[in-house]
C-alpha positions as CSV (number, residue, x, y, z in Angstrom):
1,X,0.0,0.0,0.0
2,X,1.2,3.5,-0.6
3,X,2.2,5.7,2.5
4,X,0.0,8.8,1.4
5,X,-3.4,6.9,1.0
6,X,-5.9,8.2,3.2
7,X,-7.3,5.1,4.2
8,X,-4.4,2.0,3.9
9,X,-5.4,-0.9,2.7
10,X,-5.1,-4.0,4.2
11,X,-1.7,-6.1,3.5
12,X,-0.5,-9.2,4.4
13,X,3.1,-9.2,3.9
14,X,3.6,-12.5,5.1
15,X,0.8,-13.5,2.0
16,X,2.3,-11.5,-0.3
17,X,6.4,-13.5,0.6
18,X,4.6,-16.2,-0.6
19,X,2.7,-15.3,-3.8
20,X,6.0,-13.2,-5.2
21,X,8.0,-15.9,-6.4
22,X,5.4,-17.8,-8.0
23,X,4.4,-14.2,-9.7
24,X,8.5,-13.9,-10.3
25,X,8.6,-17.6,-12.0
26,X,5.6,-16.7,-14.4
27,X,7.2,-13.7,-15.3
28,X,10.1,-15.3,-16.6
29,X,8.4,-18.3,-18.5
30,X,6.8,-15.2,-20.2
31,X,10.1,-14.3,-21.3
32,X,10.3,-17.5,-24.0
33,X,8.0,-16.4,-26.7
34,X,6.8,-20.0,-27.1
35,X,4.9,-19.5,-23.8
36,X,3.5,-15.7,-24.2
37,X,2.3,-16.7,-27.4
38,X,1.1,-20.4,-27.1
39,X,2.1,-21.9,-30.3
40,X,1.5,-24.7,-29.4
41,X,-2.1,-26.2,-30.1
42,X,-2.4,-29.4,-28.0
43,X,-2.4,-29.0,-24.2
44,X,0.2,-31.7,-23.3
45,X,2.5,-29.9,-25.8
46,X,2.2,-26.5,-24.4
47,X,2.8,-28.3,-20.8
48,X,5.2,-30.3,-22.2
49,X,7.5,-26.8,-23.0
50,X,6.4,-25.3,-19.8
51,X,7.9,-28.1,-18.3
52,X,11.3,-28.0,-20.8
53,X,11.3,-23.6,-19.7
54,X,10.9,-24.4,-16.1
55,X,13.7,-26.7,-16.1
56,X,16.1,-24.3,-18.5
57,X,15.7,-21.8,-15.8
58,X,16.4,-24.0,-12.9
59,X,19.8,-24.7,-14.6
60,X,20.3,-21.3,-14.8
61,X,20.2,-20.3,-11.3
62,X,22.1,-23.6,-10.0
């Protein structure tokens, strides 16, 4: 919330620790075109490179 609301809305910061890197990791499968765009047709392909982007940037941080 911003400090120069008149009336703050409610935050849970503990809430929001959680949600971040799960909004994070969607944020960077958005980053291989393939996923923004959905090319792919079929449901178990699209998982299928979701799966294959997910994994590419686990590598990446290890």
């Amino acid at each position: 919330p911003r400090r120069k609301r008149r009336h703050p809305r409610a935050f849970d910061a503990q809430r929001y620790a959680q949600r971040h890197p799960v909004e994070r990791l969607f944020s960077r499968l958005k980053q291989f075109r393939r996923v923004a765009t959905r090319y792919e047709k079929l449901n178990a392909h699209f998982l299928a490179f979701i799966h294959l982007a997910a994994t590419v940037l686990w590598l990446r941080d290890c």
